[in-house]
TIROBA-910570 format. One line per 5 residues: number of its first residue (from 1); their letters; for each residue x, y, z of C-alpha. Coordinates in Angstrom, 1 decimal. Each point is the difference from the previous one (the first is absolute). Layout:
N
NUM> a> X,Y,Z; ...
//
This chain:
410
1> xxxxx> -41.6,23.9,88.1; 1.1,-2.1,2.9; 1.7,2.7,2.8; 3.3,-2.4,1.3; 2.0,2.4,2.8
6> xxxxx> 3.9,-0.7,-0.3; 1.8,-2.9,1.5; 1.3,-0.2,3.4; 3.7,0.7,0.7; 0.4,-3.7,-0.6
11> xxxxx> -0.4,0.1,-3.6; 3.6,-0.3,-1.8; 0.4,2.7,-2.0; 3.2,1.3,-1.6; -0.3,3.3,-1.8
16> xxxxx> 1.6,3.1,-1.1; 3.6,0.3,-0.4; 1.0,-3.6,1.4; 3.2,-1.6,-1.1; -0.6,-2.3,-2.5
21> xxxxx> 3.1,-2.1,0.8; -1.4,-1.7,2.9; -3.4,-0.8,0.3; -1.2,0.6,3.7; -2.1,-2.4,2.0
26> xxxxx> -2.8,0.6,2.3; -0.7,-3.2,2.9; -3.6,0.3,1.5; 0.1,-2.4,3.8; -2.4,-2.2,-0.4
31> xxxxx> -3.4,1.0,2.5; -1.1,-3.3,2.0; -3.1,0.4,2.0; -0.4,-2.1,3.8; -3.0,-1.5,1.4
36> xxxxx> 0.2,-1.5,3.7; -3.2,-1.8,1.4; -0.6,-1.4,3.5; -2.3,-2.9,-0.3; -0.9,-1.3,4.1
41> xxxxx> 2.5,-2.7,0.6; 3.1,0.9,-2.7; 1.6,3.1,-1.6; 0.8,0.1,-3.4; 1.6,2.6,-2.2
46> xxxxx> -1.0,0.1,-4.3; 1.9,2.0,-2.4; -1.0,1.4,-3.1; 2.2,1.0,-2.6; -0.8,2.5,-2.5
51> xxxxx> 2.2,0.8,-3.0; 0.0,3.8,-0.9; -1.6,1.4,-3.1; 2.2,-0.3,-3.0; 0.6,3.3,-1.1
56> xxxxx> 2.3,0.8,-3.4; 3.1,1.9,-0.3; 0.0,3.0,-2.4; 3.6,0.9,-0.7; -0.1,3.3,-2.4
61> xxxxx> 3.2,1.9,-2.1; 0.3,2.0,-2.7; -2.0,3.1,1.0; -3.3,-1.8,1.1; -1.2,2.1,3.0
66> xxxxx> -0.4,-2.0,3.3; -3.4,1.0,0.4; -0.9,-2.5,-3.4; 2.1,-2.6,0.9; -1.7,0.6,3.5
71> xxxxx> -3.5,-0.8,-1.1; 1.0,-2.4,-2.6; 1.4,-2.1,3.4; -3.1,0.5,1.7; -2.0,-1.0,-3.2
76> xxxxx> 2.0,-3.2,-0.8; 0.1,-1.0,3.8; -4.0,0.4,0.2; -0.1,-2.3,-2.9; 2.6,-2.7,0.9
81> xxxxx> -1.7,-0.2,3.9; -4.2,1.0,0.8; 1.4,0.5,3.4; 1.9,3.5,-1.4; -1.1,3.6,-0.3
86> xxxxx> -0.9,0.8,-3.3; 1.0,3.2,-2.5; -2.4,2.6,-1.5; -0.1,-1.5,-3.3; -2.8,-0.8,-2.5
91> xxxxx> -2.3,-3.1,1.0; 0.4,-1.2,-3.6; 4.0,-0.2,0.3; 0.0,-1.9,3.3; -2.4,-2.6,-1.6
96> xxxxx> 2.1,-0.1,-3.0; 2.9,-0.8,2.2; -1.9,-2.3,2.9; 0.6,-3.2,-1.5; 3.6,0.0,-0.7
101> xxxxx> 2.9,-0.8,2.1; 1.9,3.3,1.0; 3.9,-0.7,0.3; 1.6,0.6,3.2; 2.1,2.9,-1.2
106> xxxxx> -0.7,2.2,-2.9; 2.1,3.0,-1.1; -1.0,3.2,-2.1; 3.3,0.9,-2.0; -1.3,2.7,-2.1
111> xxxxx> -3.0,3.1,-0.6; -0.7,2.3,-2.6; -2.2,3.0,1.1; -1.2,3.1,-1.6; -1.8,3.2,1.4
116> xxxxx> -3.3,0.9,-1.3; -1.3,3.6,-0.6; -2.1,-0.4,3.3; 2.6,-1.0,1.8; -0.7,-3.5,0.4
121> xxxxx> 2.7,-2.5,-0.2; -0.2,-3.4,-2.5; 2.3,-2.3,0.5; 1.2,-3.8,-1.4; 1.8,-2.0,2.1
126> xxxxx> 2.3,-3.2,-1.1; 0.6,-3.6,2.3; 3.0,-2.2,-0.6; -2.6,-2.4,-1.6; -1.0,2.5,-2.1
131> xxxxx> -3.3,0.6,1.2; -1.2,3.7,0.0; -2.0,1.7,2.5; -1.8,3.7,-0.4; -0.5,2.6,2.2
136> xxxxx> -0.7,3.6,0.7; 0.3,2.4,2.1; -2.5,2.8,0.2; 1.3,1.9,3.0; -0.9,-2.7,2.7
141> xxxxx> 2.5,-2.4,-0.4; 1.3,-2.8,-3.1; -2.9,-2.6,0.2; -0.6,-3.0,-2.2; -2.6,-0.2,-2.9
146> xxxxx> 1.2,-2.5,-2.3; 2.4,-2.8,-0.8; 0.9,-2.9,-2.6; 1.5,-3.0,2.6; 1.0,-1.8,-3.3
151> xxxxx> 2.8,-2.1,1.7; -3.2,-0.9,2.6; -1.9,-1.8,-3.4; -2.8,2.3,0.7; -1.5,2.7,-2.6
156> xxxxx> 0.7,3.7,0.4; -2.4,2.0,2.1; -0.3,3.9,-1.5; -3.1,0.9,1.0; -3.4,-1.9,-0.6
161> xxxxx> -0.9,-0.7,-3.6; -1.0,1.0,-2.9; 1.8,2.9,0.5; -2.4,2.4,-2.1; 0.5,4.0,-1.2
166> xxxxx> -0.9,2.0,-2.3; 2.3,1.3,-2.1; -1.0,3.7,-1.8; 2.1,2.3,-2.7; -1.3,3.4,-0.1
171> xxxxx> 0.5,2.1,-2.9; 1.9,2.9,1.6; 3.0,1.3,-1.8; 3.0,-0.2,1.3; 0.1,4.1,1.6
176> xxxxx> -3.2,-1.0,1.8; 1.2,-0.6,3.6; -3.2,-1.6,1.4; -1.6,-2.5,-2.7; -2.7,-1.3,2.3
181> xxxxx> -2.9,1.7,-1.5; 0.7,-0.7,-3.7; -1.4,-2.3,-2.8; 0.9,-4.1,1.1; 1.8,-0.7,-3.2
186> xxxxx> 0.9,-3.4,1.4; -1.9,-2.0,2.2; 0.5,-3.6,1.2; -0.1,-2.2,3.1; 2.6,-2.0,0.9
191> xxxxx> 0.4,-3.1,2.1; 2.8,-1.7,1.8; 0.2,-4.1,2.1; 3.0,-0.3,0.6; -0.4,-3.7,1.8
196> xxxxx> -1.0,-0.9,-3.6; 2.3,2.3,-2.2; -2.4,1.4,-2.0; -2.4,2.6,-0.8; -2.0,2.0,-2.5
201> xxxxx> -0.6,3.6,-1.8; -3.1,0.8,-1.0; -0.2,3.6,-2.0; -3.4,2.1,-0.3; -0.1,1.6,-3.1
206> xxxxx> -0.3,4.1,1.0; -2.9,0.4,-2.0; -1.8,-2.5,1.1; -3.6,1.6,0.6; -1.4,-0.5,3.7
211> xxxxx> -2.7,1.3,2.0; 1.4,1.5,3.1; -1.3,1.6,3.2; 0.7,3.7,-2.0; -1.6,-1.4,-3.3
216> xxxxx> 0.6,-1.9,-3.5; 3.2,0.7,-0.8; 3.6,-1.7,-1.5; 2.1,-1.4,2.9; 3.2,2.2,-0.7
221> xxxxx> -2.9,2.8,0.8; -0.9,-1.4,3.3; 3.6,1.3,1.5; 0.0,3.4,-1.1; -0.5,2.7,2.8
226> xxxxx> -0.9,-3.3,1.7; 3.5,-1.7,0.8; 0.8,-3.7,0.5; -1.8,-0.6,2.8; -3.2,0.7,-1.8
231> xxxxx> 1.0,-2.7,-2.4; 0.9,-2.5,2.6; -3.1,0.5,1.8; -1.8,-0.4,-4.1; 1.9,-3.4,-0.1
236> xxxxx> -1.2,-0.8,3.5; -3.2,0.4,-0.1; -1.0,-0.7,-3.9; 2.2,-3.3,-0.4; 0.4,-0.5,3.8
241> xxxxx> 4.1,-0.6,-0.7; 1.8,-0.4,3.3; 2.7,2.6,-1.1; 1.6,0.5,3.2; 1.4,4.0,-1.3
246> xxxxx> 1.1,2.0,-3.3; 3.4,0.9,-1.4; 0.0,2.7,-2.4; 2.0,2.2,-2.1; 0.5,2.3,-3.1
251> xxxxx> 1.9,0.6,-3.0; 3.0,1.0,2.6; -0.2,-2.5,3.0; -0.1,-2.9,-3.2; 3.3,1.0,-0.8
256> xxxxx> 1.6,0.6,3.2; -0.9,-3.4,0.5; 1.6,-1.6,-2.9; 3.2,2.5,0.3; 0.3,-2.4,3.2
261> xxxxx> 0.3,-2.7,-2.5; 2.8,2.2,-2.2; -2.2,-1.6,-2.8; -3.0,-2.3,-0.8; 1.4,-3.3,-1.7
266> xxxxx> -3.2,-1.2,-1.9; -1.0,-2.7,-2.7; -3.1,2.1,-2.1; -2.2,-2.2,-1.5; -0.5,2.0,-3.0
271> xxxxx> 1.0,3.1,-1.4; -2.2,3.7,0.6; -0.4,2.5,-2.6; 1.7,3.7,0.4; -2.0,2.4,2.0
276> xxxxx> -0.6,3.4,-0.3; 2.8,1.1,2.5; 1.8,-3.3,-0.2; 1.6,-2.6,-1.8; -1.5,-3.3,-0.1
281> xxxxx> 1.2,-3.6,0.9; 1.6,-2.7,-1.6; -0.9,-3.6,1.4; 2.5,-2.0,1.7; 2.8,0.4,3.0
286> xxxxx> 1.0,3.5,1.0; 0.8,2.5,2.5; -2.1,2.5,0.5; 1.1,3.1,2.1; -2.7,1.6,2.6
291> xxxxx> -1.3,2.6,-3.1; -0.4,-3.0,-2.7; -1.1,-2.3,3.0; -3.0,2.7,0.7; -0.8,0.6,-3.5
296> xxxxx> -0.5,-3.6,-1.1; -2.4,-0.1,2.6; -1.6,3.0,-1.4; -0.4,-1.3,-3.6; -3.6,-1.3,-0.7
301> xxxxx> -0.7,1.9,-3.5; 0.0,-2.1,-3.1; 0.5,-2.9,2.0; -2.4,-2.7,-0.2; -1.8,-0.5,2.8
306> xxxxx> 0.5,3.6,1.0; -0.4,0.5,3.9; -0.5,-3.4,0.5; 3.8,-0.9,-1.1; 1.2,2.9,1.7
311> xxxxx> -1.1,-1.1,3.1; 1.6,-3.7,-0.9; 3.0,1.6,-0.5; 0.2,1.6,2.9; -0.3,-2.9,1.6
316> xxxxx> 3.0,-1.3,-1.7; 1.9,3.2,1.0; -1.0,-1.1,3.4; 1.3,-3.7,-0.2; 3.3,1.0,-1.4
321> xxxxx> 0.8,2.4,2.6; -0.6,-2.4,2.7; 2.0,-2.4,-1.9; 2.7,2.4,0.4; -0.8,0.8,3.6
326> xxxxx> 0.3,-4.1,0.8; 3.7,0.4,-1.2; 1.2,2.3,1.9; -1.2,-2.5,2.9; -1.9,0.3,3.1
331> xxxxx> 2.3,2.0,1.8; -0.3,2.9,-2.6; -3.8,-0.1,1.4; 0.3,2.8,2.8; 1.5,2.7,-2.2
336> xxxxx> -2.8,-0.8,-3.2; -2.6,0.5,2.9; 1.3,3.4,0.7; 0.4,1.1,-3.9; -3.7,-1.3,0.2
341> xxxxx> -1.5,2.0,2.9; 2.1,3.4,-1.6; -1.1,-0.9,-3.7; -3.6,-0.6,0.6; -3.1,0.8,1.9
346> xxxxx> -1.3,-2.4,2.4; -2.4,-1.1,2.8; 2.0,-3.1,0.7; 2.0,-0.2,3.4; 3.7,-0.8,-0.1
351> xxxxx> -0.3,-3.4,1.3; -2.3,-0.5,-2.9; 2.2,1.3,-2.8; 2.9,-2.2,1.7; -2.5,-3.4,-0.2
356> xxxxx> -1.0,0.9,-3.4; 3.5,0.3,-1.3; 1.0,-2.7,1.4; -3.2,-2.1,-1.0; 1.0,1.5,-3.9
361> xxxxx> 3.7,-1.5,0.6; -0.9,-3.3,0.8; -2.7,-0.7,-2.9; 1.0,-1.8,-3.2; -0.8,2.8,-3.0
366> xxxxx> -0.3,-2.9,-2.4; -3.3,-0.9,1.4; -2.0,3.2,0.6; -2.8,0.4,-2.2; 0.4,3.7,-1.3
371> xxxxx> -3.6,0.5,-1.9; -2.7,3.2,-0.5; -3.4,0.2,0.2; -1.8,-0.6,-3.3; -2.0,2.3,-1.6
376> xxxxx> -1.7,1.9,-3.2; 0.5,3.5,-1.1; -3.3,1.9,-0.3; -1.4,3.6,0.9; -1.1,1.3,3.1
381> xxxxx> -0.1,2.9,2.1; 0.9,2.0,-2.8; 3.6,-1.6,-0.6; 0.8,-3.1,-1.1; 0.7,-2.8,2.7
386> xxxxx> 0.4,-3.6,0.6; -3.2,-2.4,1.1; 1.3,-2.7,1.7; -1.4,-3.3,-1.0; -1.4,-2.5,2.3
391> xxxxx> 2.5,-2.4,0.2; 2.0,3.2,2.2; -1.9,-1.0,2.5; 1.2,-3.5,-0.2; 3.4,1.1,0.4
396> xxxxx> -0.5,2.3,2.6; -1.9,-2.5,2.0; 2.8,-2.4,-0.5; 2.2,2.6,1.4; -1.9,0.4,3.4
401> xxxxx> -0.6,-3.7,0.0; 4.3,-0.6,0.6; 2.1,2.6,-1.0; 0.3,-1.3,-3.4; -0.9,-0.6,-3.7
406> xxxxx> -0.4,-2.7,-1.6; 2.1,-0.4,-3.6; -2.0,1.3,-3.1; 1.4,0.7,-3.6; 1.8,2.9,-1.0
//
């Protein structure tokens, strides 16, 4: 991360509650520089001229604090002239950004922001272009961490990609306030690039039998007592994934989530059979509320394919809510990130959660490969459990190898 102090007084910057109706102007005098020499016989003056660094007005208005628009100044100045301070922002952003030709004057007319249970502050803020920035504010001040200069012709910069987590369900009823510790009913990595709009879902069936640091054992075993930070370490160290943190949840953080959505608009593939404590599906279009939302990603008995659809359906549940997320629009973003950090459990940072929502708005759901791990049903350790086959490991290399899959049949 490049450390950029803040501007000299000279930068132009308009924040805060300024009147919109006339739009103020800053004059920097132009700095000349004198040389006088005294050669034997003669005396002759030179004078140099030196223009001033071009800096970049940042006018802001509709509730944008001045700190943001303050730094975004100092950002967009260090960008449009070398000769400029520079802002505390990620390296990756200013690279993103040092090719393109800042305009002289840019103005931030609206920002959504939410509070996070920590206390941390998420914010999304709008240009008159229509470009968006992020930022946060974690008690030190609003600072920079993301933007998408689209009016610039450049690609948005959320963080450096693949974005990668793992994604875990736990089995813990709904009265359980602290589902960490409980079977992983649903397990999956996910991965976001934004700068190409796409990304993939790859699910690990829960029974899938693996030899682990405590011994042989079904994956959805590996979390119990343990926790998800067992399991990411697991998927560190025995598939050497990059996942940069875990989100997880139970039976009552899965539908807090979706009562965020009001309900889960979904197109099922193909119909479920009735369950023991609930009706089954019909295929087709429907809206599901947060109870039938959790239970068709329950349902795995008499389906064919058992776990192994379960966990493709789950995927599905996955890609329909962000299809629902992307219409609400990026300025939404800041108060999903807060449901998120309440709802779940989590090791990621708030600037993190607010790149990977973003990163999840800006991909094309039409083109993520949502796919499971293959395997055969068989016996061991005393229960019955999946054996992946070999070509697993294909896919999971091809995961590591760029954050996605390639296209295989249903």
């Amino acid at each position: 991360m490049r450390k950029l102090p803040l501007l000299a007084v000279s930068v132009a910057l308009i924040a805060g509650a300024c009147n919109d109706a006339a739009e103020p102007t800053t004059t920097i005098a132009e700095t000349t520089t004198t040389t006088t020499t005294e050669p034997p016989s003669t005396t002759a003056t030179t004078t140099t001229t030196t223009a001033p660094p071009r800096v970049i007005a940042v006018r802001a208005s509709g509730g944008v604090p001045p700190a943001l628009a303050e730094q975004a100044a100092t950002l967009f100045s260090a960008l449009a002239d070398e000769r400029n301070p520079v802002a505390e922002v990620p390296a990756g952003l200013v690279a993103r950004l040092a090719a393109v030709q800042i305009p002289d004057a840019v103005r931030i007319t609206s920002m959504s922001t939410a509070t996070l249970p920590d206390g941390e502050v998420v914010g999304v803020a709008r240009t008159d272009a229509g470009d968006v920035v992020l930022a946060i504010d974690d008690g030190t001040g609003w600072r920079i961490v993301g933007a998408d200069m689209d009016s610039l012709g450049v690609e948005p910069w959320y963080g450096e990609s693949p974005h990668m987590v793992l994604i875990i369900g736990t089995d813990a009823r709904q009265w359980i306030s602290e589902p960490l510790g409980y079977h992983a009913d649903s397990i999956h990595v996910v991965t976001a690039i934004p700068e190409q709009g796409t990304g993939a879902i790859l699910g690990w069936p829960r029974d899938s039998l693996v030899e682990t640091p405590y011994g042989k054992m079904k994956l959805t075993a590996l979390n119990v007592n343990r926790g998800p930070e067992v399991m990411e370490e697991f998927f560190h160290d025995e598939w050497e994934l990059p996942v940069a943190g875990y989100i997880a949840t139970g039976f009552a953080g899965f539908e807090d989530l979706i009562g965020i959505l009001g309900r889960l608009d979904i197109d099922i593939p193909r119909g479920l059979p009735t369950q023991e404590w609930f009706a089954g599906f019909r295929a087709g279009e429907q809206s599901l509320t947060p109870v039938r939302a959790l239970d068709y990603s329950r349902t795995r008995k008499g389906v064919p394919g058992g776990d192994l659809t379960r966990s493709y359906n789950q995927g599905l549940v996955m890609l329909a809510a962000m299809v629902m997320l992307q219409l609400e629009g990026i300025d939404a973003l800041p108060g999903y990130v807060a449901a998120l950090a309440q709802f779940t459990h989590t090791n990621l940072s708030a600037e993190q959660l607010l790149l990977l929502g973003a990163a999840a708005m800006a991909l094309d759901p039409t083109t993520i490969e949502n796919q499971v791990l293959p395997g055969k049903v068989g016996r061991a350790v005393g229960a019955s459990v999946v054996f992946l086959d070999p070509e697993a490991d294909v896919m999971i290399a091809d995961l590591r190898d760029d954050g996605l899959l390639e296209s295989r049949d249903s």
